[in-house]
N, C-alpha and C positions, 0 to 999 in steps of 0.2 A: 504493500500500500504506500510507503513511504515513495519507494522508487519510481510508483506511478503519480506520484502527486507532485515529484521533483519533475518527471518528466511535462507533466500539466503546465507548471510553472514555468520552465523553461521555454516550451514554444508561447506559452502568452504573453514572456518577456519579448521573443523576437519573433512576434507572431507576421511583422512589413515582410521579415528575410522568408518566412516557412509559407506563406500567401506568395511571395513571388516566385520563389523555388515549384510552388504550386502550380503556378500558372505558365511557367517555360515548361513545365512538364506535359501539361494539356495539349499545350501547342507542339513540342517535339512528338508526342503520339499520332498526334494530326498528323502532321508533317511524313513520318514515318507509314500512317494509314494512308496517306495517299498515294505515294511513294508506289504503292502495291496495286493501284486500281489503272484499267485502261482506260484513261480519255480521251481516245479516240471518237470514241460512239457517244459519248459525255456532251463533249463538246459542241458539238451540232444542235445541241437541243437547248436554246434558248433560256426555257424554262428549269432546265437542271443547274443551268450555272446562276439563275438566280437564287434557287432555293440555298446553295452550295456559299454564294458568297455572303446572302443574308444570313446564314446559320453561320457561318466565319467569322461575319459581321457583330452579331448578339455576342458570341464566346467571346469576342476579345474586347468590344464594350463593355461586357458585363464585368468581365475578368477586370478593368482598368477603372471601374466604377463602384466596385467592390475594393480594392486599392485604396480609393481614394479616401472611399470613407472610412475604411480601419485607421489609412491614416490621418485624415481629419478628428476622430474620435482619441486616438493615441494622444496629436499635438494636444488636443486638449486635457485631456485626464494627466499629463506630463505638466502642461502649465498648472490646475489644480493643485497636484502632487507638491510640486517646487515651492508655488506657496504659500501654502500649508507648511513647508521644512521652514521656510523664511520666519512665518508668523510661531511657531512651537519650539522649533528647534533653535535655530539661528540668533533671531532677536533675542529670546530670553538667555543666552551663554554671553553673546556681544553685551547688553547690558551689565548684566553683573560683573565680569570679567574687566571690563573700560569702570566700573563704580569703585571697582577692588584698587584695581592701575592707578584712576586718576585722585581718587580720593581719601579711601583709607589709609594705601598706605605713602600717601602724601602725609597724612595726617600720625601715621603710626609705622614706621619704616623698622624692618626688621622685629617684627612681633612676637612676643613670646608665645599666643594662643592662634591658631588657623581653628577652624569649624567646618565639620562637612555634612552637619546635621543643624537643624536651625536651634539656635541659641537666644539668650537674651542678648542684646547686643551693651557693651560698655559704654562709660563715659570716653574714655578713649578708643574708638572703633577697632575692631578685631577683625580681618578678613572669614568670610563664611560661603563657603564654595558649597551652595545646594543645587545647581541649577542642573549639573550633569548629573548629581544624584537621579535626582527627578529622572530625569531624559533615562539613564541607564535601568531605572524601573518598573517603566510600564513599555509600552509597542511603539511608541519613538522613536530607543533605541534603531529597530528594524530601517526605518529612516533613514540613517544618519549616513553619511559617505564616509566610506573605507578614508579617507583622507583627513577626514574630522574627527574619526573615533581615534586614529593613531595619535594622531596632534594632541586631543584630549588624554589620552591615556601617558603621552609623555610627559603633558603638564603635571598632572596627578604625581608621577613619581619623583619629577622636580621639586615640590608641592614636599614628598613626603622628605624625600634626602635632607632639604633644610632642616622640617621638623626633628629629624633623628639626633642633628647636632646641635640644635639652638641651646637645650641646656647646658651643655659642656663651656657655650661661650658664658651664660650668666656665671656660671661656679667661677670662671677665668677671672671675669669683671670682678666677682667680689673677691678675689686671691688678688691680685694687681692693687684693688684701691688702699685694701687693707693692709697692706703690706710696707705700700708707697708712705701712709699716714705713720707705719710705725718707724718706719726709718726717717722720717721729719717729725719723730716727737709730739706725733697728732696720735689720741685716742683714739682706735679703731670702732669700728661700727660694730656693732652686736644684731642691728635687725636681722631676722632670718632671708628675710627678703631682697637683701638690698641689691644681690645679683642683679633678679630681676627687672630694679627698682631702675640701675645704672647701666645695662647692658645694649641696649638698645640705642642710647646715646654715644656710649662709646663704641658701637658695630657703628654707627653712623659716620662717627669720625668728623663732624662739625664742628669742635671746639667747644663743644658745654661743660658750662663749668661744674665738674662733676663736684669738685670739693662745697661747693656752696650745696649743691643738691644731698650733699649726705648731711651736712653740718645742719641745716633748716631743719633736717627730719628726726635729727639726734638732738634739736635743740642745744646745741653748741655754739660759744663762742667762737666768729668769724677771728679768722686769725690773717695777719698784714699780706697786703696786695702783692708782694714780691714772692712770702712763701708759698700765697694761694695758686700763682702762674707758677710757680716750682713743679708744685705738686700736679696739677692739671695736666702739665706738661712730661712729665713724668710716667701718670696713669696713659695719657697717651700713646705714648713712646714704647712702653714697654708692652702695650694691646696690642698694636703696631707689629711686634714681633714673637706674638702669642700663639703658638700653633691654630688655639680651638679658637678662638678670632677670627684669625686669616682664614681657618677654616668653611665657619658660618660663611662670612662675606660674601665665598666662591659660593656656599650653596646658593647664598641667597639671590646675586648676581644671576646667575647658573637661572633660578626659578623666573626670574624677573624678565629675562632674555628668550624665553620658552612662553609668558605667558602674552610678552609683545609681539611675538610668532601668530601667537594662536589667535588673537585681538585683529592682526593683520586678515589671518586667514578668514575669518570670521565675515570680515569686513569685504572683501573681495566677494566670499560667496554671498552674500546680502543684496551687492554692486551687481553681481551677475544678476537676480533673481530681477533681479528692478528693472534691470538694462533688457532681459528676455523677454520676461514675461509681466511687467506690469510697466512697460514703456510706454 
C-alpha cells in the first residue's frame, strides 16, 4: 500500500511530464497503425480522409486541451500553494528571526537565557525561538523546502553550541573580576550571581565599567578614578585572553552569522513569492 501510494504521489507531482509522455504515445501508435494500412484504395474516397483527418483532428485537440488545463489548474494550485508557504511559513520565521536580530539582542547581546518554548519574557529581553517549533509540529513542516529546513536546522545547532559554552564564560567573568579586585586590594564580591551579572558586558567588550557595576551592587565605597580604569582595564585584558571568553565570542559570532544567513534567505524566498505570484 505504501509503495502504491508513493507511486500515486509521484505521477500527480509530475502529472504535465506523464500526460505528455501520454500523449506522444497515442500518437507514435497512430503513427505506427498507419504505417501498416494500404492507402491506396483510402485515398480516393473523399469521404474516408475526412472522417481520418477529423478523428486526427479531435485526438490531438483534445490531447492539447486536456494539456492545457492540467496545466492551467497546476499554475494555479502552485500559486495557492507558495502563498500559503509565504503567509505560515515564511513570514512568521522572517518576523521573529529580524525581532530577535534587530532588537533583542541589540538590547541584550550575548545572553545568558535562549527559549524555544514560550516563556515569560524579562525586563531585559531574552531571545525565544518558537516559531520553527510550531512549523516542525504540525503538517507545515511537509511545506517547507529542503533548503529552508537545512538552513533552519543549522541555525538550531548554532543556537545550541553557544548555549553549551555561555556558562563557562560567566564562571571566567567572575574568576577574572575577582581576582583583579584582590590583587588591587578591593574586597571581592560574594554574590553568587555576579558571573552572570558581568559577563555579558564583558563578552561585549564595550568598555563598561565593570568595577562600578559590582561596587553599586555590593554597596561599596567607589574607590579613585585612576585605580577604577586600572582595574576595568585589567578585567578586560585579561577576558581578552581567556580561553572560555574567546571561546563564547566564536560561538556566539559563529550563531549570529548563521542566523543573518537564514534572515537573508528568508527574505529572498518572501521576494520571490511576491515577484511570482502576487505581482
Amino acid at each position: 500500500m505504501i509503495t502504491l501510494l508513493k507511486v500515486k504521489v509521484f505521477l500527480q507531482k509530475h502529472r504535465i511530464i506523464v500526460i505528455i509522455l501520454w500523449i506522444v504515445s497515442i500518437i507514435s501508435l497512430i503513427f505506427i497503425f498507419i504505417r501498416h494500412i494500404d492507402f491506396q484504395g483510402y485515398l480516393a474516397d473523399p469521404t474516408i480522409i475526412g472522417i481520418g483527418g477529423t478523428l486526427l483532428g479531435a485526438i490531438v485537440g483534445g490531447a492539447f486541451s486536456l494539456l492545457g488545463s492540467v496545466w492551467v489548474n497546476s499554475k494555479q494550485q502552485r500559486t495557492e500553494r507558495n502563498i500559503k508557504r509565504k503567509n505560515v511559513i515564511y513570514s512568521p520565521l522572517y518576523d521573529e528571526l529580524v525581532n530577535i536580530q534587530e532588537k533583542i539582542l541589540e538590547e541584550n547581546p550575548f545572553p545568558n537565557e535562549i527559549l524555544f518554548v514560550q516563556g515569560i519574557q524579562t525586563i531585559i529581553p531574552r531571545p525565544q525561538f518558537l516559531a520553527w517549533g510550531r512549523i516542525k509540529a504540525d503538517t507545515r513542516y511537509l511545506e517547507v523546502p529542503k533548503i529552508l529546513r537545512t538552513q533552519m536546522e543549522k541555525l538550531e545547532d548554532t543556537i545550541h553550541e553557544y548555549i553549551s559554552v555561555r556558562e563557562t564564560a560567566s564562571c571566567a567573568a567572575k574568576c577574572i573580576c575577582n581576582s583583579v579586585f584582590i590583587e588591587n586590594n578591593i574586597k571581592p564580591c560574594t554574590a553568587t550571581n555576579l558571573g552572570e551579572y558581568i559577563s555579558s558586558d564583558i563578552l561585549n567588550n564595550e568598555g563598561k565599567d565593570i568595577y562600578q557595576m559590582v561596587i553599586r551592587s555590593e554597596n561599596e565605597q567607589s574607590i579613585d578614578e585612576t585605580t577604577r580604569k586600572k582595574v576595568n582595564n585589567e578585567i578586560f585584558e585579561r577576558a581578552n585572553h581567556n580561553p572560555e571568553i574567546v571561546n563564547t565570542r566564536a560561538k556566539y559570532n559563529n550563531w549570529i552569522r548563521v542566523q543573518k544567513q537564514t534572515i537573508e534567505l528568508l527574505s529572498l524566498l518572501i521576494t520571490q513569492v511576491l515577484q511570482t505570484y502576487q505581482g
